[in-house]
C-alpha positions in Angstrom: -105.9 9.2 1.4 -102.9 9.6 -0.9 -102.1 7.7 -3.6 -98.7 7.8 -5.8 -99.7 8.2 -9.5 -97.2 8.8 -12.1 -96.8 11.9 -14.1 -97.9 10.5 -17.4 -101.7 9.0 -16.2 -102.0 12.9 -15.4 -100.6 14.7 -17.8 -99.2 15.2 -21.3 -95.8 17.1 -22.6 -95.4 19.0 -25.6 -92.0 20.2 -27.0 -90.9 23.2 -27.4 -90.6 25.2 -31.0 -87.7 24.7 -33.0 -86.3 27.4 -35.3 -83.5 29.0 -37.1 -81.4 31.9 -35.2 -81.8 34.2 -37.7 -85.9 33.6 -37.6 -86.1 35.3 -34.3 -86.3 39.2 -33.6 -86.4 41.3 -30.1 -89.2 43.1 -31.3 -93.4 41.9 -31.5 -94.3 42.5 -35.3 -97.6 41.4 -36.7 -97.1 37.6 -37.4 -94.9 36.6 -34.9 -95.6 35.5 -31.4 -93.6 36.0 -28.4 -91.0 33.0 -27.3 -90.4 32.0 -24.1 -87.3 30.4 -22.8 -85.2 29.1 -19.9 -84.3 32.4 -18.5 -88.1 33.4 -18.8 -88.4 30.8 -16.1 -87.7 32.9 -13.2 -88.3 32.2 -9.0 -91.8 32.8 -8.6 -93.5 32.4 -12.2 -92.9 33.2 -15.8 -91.1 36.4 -16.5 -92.0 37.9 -19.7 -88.5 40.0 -19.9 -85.7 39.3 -22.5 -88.1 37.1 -24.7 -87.8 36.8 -28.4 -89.9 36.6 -31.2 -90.8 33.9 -33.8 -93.2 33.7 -37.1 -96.3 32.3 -36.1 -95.8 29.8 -39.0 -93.5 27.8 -37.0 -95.7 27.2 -34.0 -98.3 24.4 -34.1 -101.5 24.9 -32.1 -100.7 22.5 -29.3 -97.3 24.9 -28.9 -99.5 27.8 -27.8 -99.7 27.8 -23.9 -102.3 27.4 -22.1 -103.7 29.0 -18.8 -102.6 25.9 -16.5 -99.8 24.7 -18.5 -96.2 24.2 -16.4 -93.1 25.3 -18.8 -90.1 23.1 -17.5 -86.7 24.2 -18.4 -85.4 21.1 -20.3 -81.9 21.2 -21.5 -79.2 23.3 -20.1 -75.1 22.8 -19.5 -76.4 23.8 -15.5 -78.1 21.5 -13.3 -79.4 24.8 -11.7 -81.5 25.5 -14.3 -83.0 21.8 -15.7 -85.9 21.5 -14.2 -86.3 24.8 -13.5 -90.4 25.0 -13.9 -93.7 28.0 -13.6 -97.3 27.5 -14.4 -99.4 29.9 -16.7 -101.7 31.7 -14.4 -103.1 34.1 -16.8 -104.2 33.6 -20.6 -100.8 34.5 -22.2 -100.4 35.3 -26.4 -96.9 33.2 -25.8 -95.3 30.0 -26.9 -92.0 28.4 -25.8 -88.7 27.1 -27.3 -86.7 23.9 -27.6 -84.7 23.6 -25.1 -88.2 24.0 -22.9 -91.3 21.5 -22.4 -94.9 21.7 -21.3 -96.8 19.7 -19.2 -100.2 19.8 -19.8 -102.4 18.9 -16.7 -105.7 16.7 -17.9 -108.3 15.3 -16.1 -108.3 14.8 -12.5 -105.3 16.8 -11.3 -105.7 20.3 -10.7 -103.2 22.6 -12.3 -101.9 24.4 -9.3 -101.7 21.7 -7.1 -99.3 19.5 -9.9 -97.7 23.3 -10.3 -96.5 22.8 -6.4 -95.3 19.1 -7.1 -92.4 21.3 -9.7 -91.6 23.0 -6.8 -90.8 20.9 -4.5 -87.4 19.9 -3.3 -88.0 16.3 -3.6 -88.8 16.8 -7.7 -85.2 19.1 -7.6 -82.9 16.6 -6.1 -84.5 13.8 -8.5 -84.3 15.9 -12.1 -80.7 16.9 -11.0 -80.2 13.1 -10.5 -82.1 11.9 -13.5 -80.7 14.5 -15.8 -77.0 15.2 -15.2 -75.0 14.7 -18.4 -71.4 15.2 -19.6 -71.4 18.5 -20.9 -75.5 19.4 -21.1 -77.8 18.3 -18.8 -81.2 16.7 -20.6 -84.3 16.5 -19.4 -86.1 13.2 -21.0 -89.8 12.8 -21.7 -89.6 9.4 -19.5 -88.1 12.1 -16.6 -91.1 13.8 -15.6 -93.5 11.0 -17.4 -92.2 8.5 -14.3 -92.6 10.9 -11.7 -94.5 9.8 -9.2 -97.4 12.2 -8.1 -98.9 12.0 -4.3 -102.6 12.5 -4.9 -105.3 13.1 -2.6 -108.3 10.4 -3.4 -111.6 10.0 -2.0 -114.0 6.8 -3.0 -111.6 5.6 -5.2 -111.6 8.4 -7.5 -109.4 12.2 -7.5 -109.9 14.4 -4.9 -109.4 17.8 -6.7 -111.4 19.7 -3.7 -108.5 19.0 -1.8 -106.0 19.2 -4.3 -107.3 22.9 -4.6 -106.9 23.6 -0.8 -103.6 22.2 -0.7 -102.4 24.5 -3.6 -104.5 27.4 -2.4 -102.6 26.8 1.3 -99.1 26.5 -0.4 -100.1 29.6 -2.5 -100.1 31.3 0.9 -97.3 30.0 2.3 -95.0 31.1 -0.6 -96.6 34.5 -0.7 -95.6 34.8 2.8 -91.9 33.7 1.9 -91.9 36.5 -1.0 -92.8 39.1 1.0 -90.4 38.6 3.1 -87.2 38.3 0.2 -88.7 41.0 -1.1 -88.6 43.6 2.3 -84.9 42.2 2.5 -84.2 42.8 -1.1 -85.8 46.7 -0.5 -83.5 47.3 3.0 -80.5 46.2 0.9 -81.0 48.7 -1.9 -82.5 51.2 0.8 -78.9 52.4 1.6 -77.8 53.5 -1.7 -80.7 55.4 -1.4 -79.9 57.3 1.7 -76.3 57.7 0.3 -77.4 59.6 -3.0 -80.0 61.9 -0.6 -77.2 62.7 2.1 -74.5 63.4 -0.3 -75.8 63.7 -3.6 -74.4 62.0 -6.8 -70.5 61.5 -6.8 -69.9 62.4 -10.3 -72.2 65.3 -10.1 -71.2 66.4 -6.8 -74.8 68.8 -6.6 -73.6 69.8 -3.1 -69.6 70.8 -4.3 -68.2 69.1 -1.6 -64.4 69.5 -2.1 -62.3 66.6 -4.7 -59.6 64.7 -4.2 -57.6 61.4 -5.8 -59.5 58.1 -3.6 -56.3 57.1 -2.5 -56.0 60.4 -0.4 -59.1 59.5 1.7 -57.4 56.0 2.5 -54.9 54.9 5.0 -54.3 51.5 3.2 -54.9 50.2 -0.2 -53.3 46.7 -0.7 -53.8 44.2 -3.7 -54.1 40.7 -3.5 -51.0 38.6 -3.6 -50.3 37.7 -7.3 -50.6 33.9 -6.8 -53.6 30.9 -7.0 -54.4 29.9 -3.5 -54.2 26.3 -3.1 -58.0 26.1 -1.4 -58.8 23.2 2.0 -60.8 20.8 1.2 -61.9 20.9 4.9 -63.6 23.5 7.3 -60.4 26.1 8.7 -62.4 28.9 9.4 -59.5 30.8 7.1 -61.5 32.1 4.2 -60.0 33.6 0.7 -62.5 35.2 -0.9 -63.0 36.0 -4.0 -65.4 38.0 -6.4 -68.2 35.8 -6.5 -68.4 36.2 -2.9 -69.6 39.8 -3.3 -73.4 39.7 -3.4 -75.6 43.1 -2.9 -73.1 44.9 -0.9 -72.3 42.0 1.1 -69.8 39.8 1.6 -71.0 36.6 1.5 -69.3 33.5 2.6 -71.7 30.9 2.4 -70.0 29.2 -0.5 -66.5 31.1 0.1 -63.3 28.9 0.2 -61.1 28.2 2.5 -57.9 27.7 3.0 -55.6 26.2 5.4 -53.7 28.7 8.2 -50.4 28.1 6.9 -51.5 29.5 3.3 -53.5 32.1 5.2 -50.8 33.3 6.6 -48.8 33.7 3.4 -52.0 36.0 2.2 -51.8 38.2 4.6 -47.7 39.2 5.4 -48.9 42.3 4.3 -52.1 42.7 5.9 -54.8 41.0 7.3 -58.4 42.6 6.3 -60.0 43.6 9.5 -63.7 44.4 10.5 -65.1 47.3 8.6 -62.5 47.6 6.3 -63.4 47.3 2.1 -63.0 44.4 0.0 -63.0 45.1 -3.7 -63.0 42.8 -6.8 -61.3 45.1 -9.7 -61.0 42.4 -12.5 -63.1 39.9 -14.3 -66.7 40.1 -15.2 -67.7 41.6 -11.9 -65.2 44.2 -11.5 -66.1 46.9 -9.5 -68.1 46.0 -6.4 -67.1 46.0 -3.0 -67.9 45.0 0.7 -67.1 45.3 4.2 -65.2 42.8 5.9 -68.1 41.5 8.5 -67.1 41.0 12.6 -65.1 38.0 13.8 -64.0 36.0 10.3 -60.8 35.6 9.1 -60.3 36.7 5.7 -57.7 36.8 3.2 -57.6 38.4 -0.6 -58.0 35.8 -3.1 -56.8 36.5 -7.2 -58.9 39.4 -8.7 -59.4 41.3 -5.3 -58.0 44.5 -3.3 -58.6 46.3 0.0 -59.4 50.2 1.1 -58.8 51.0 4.6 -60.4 54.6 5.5 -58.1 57.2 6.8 -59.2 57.9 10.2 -60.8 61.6 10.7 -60.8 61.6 6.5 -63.3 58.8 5.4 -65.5 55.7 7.1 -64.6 52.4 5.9 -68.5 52.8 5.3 -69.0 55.5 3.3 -65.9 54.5 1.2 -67.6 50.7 -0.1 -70.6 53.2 -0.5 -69.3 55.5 -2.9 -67.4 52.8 -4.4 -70.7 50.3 -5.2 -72.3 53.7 -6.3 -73.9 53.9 -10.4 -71.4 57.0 -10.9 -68.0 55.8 -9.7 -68.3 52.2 -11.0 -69.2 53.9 -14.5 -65.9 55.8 -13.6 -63.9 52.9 -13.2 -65.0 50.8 -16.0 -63.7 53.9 -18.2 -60.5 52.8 -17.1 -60.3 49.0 -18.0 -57.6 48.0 -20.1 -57.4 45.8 -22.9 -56.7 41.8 -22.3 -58.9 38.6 -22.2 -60.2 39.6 -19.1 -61.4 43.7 -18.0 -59.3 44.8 -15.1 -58.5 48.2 -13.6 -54.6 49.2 -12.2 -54.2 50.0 -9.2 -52.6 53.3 -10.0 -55.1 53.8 -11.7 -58.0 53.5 -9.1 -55.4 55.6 -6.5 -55.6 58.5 -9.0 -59.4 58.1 -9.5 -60.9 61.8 -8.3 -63.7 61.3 -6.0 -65.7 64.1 -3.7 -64.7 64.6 0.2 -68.2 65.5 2.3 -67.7 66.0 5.3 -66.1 63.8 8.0 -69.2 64.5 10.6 -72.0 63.8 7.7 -70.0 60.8 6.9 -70.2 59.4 11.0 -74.0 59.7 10.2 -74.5 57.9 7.4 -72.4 55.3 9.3 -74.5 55.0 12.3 -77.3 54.7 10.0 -76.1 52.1 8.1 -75.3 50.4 11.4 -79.1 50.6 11.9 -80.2 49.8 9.0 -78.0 46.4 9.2 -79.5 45.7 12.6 -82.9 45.7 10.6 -81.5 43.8 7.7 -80.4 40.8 9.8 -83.7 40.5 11.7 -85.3 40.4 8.2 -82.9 38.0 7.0 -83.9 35.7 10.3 -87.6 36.3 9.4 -86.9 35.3 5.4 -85.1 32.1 6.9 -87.9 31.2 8.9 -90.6 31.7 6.2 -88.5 29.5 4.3 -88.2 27.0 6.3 -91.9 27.1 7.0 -92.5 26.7 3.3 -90.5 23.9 3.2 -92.1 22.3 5.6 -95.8 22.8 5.1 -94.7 21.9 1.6 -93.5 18.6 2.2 -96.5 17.3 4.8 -98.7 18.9 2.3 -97.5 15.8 -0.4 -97.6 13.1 2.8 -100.9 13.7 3.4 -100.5 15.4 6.9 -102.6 18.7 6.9 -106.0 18.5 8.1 -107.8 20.8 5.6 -111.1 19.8 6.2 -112.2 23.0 7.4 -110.6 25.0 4.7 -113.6 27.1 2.6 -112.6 27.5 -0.9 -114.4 30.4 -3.3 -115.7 28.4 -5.6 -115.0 31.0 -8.4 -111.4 31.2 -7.9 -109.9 28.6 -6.1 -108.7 30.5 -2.9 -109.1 30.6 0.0 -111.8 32.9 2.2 -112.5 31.4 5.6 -112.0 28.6 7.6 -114.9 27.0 8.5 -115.7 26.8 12.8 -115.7 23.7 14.5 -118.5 22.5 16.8 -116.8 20.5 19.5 -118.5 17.9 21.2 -116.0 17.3 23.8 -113.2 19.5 25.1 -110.0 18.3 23.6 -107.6 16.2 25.7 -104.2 18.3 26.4 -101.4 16.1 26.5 -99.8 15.0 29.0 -96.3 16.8 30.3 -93.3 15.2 28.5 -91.5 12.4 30.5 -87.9 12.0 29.3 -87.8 8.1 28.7 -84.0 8.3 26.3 -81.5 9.0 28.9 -78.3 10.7 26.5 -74.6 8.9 26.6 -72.4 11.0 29.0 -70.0 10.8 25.4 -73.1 12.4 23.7 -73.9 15.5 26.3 -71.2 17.9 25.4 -71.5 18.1 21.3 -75.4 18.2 22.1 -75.3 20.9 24.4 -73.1 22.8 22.0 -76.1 22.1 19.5 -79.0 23.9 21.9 -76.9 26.9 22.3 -77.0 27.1 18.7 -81.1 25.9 18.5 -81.8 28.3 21.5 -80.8 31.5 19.4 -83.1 30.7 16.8 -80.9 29.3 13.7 -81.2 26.1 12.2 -78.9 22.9 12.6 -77.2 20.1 10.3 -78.9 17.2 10.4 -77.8 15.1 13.4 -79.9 11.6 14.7 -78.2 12.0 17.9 -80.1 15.7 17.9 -83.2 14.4 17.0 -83.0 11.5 19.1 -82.4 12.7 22.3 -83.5 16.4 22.1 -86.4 16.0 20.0 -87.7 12.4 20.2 -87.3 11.7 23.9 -89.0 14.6 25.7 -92.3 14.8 23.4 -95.4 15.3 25.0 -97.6 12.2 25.2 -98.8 10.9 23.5 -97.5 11.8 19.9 -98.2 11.5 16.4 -95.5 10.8 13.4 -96.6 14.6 12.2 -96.0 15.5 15.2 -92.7 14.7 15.8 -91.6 15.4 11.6 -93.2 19.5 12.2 -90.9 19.3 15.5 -87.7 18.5 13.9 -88.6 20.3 11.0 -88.2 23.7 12.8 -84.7 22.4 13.9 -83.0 21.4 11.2 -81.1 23.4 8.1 -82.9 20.3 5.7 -85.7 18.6 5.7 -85.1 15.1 8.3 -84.7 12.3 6.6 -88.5 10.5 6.7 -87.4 7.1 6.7 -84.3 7.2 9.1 -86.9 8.7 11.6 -89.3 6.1 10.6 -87.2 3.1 11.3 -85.6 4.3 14.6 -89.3 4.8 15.6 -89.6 0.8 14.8 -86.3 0.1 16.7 -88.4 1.6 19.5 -91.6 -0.2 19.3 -89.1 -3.1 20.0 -88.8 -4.8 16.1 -87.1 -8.0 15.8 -86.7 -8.6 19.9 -85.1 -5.4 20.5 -86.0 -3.8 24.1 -89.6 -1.5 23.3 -89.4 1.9 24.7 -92.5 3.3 23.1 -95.7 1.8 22.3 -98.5 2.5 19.4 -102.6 3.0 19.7 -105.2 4.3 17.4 -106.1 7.5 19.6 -110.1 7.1 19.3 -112.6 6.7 22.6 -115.9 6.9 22.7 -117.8 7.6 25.6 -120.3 4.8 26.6 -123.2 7.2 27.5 -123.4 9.6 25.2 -121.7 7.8 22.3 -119.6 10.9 21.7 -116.1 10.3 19.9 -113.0 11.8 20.8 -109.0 11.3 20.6 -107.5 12.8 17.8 -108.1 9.9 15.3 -104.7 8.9 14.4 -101.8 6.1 15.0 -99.9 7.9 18.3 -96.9 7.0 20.5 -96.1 7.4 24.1 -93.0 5.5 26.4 -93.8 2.6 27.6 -94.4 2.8 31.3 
């Protein structure tokens, strides 16, 4: 059973060391001790690169962490990082600065298992809530003190046994979704890789390919018009992107603006990018990185940005964003920033830039590769996606009490797990019985629903949508069904988590609440067989349509 317990009956915080600038150093010398601080607090634990150093004088003994102890990211001027939070696995010779807390777990709570609670998107959305400010967001002791904490009991009292295989399951699950961020962030750097074997270094040019000024091996290079875009508020599919939008090699347009088509068309009077061809940002603090215009999106230049077109039977639009994103030529082109507020490159400049020419037919193989390689590099991103999503949603029944981990075997010694434990079945379970459709959908409904399942049928997630869930999900389950059920279901749809209680009270509309016709009906799914006294049914609340 779960119980909601707040933060404070659990735990207790401890601020973070305050000190003058000039007490800290980058180096460890004998009386000092290392300081850890918000950027320390990185995706998957504590990261123990860019730390400083303070004198040991100005750290209390309570300010020493702790193997168990959760550093919180307190204060910040971005809501991405408040809240921010990592446990201390290992024993670590570190303490932690002011603009940082820890909560220290006490009796009754297992540290890994509060650990997971930080990481959960339901703690996110209600630190970014509690601790948005005007021009720093704070983290308050009262914050994570009123927290409340779903915790496993048994006879009144703590559970930590299955605290520990709820955290040792979640520590699965996330390793899972690592591995998989990790294999995509290794394809994405793979093809620099291959570039640098196939052609050697640019500057170097090993291989003595022959040289020539960049602009020589393009057909078109065209800079951005020389004007702020006045962005849509709405969805155009017309995107103006910008630096930011450059990530790894990529162009990303998940957050990228848009405009409408009438400023669109203004952008592009003198050309529109096309698949293929090379976006490059050659001003501002990412000058210097470029990307390939992906297939099928509409894209104009927005302030800071250019384009390279390859010249056909000279260059591949692919090997140019190559050498372009390679260490050697974007050391090249920062040599040639000029002064101002902000670093930017001419044009003329970047024409004039000498570059090496291999040859055309090595260049068509590094393409194909890289055509390859992105092949792989979507499937992996599909796979990351998915792990994610699984996370998410083991993570959030895990907190509601909704995973059976009874026959989860945890080594005692180290709090992970080794086996799972066989059953002994008295009975052979019931299968369920084939689902009856008992929701017919409004004719007005079927078209933007059917529009949905193609989207659902290639594998990708949705927005949230109760129609969706109400007449896709909901009204063909087998029967009977339980709650958990039908939330694992619709977790596997949807981009977010579904919204627990708007499920909850449609199921009550339903069950026929306040005179309402009932469409489903509730039992406790429990028999027991009058010979043999043998118990079966799966133990739970279930629903089925009423006949």
């Amino acid at each position: 059973m779960m119980e909601l317990v707040p933060v404070s009956k659990l735990a207790t915080q401890i601020r973070g060391v305050t000190y003058a600038k000039g007490d800290a150093i980058d180096t460890p010398r004998p009386g000092y001790v290392m300081l850890l601080r918000a950027n320390n607090i990185g995706e998957h634990g504590l990261e123990t690169e860019n730390v400083v150093y303070v004198p040991e004088s100005r750290v209390a003994s309570k300010q020493r962490l702790l193997p168990g102890d959760i550093v919180i990211a307190a204060s910040s001027g971005s809501l991405d990082v408040v809240g921010k939070a990592a446990r201390v696995i290992e024993p670590l010779d570190a303490t932690f600065g002011a603009f940082c807390k820890v909560v220290r777990p006490g009796k009754g709570v297992n540290s890994s298992y509060l650990a997971s609670f930080f990481q959960t998107e339901h703690y996110r959305r209600t630190i970014s809530r509690l601790a948005a400010g005007a021009n720093i967001n704070n983290l308050r002791n009262e914050h994570i003190d009123n927290l409340e904490l779903p915790l496993p009991y048994r006879d009144g009292k703590p559970d930590e046994d299955e605290q520990k295989r709820i955290a040792a399951v979640l520590d699965k699950a996330d390793a899972l979704r690592r591995q998989r961020q990790e294999s995509l962030q290794l394809t994405e750097k793979l093809l620099q890789s291959v570039f640098i074997d196939m052609f050697g270094d640019p500057v170097m040019n090993p291989s003595g390919w022959d040289t020539l000024p960049l602009e020589k091996l393009c057909e078109k290079i065209v800079d951005c018009p020389h004007s702020t875009p006045v962005y849509s508020e709405t969805s155009t599919g017309f995107y103006c992107v910008r630096s930011s939008d450059i990530q790894n090699g990529k162009l990303d347009l998940a957050s990228a603006r848009q405009v409408s088509e009438s400023v669109f068309k203004e952008r592009i009077a003198r050309h529109e990018p096309s698949a293929g061809e090379v976006i490059y940002t050659r001003e501002g603090g990412r000058l210097g990185f470029a990307a390939q215009v992906p297939q099928g999106k509409r894209i104009c230049l927005g302030q800071r940005m250019m384009l390279f077109k390859a010249r056909k039977d000279v260059s591949t639009n692919t090997f140019l964003a190559n050498l372009l994103n390679s260490e050697g030529i974007r050391r090249k082109v920062l040599n040639l920033v000029g002064g101002g507020a902000a670093p930017r490159v001419n044009i003329k400049d970047l024409k004039t830039l000498i570059v090496f020419q291999p040859p055309f037919e090595l260049q068509e193989r590094f393409e194909a590769f890289a055509a390859s390689l992105q092949t792989q590099e979507e499937s992996l991103a599909q796979s990351a996606k998915q792990a994610e999503r699984l996370f998410g949603s083991i993570q959030q029944r895990a907190f509601r009490g909704e995973l059976d981990l009874s026959r989860l075997v945890l080594d005692p010694a180290e709090d992970r797990l080794t086996r799972i434990a066989p059953t002994n079945p008295i009975t052979k379970p019931r299968k369920p019985k084939t689902a009856v459709r008992f929701l017919e959908t409004p004719p007005a409904l079927e078209p933007s629903l059917k529009k949905l399942d193609r989207t659902v049928q290639k594998g990708d997630p949705i927005p949230w949508s109760l129609d969706y869930f109400k007449f896709r999900i909901l009204a063909v389950q087998p029967r009977p069904f339980s709650f958990s059920d039908l939330m694992q279901k619709a977790e596997a749809v949807f981009e977010e988590p579904p919204p627990y209680e708007t499920i909850r009270d449609l199921i009550f509309d339903l069950l026929g609440q306040d005179g309402k016709p009932a469409f489903l009906r509730q039992r406790f799914d429990l028999q027991t067989d009058e010979e043999s006294s043998e118990i079966t049914g799966r133990k739970e609340i279930v629903f089925e349509p009423v006949s």
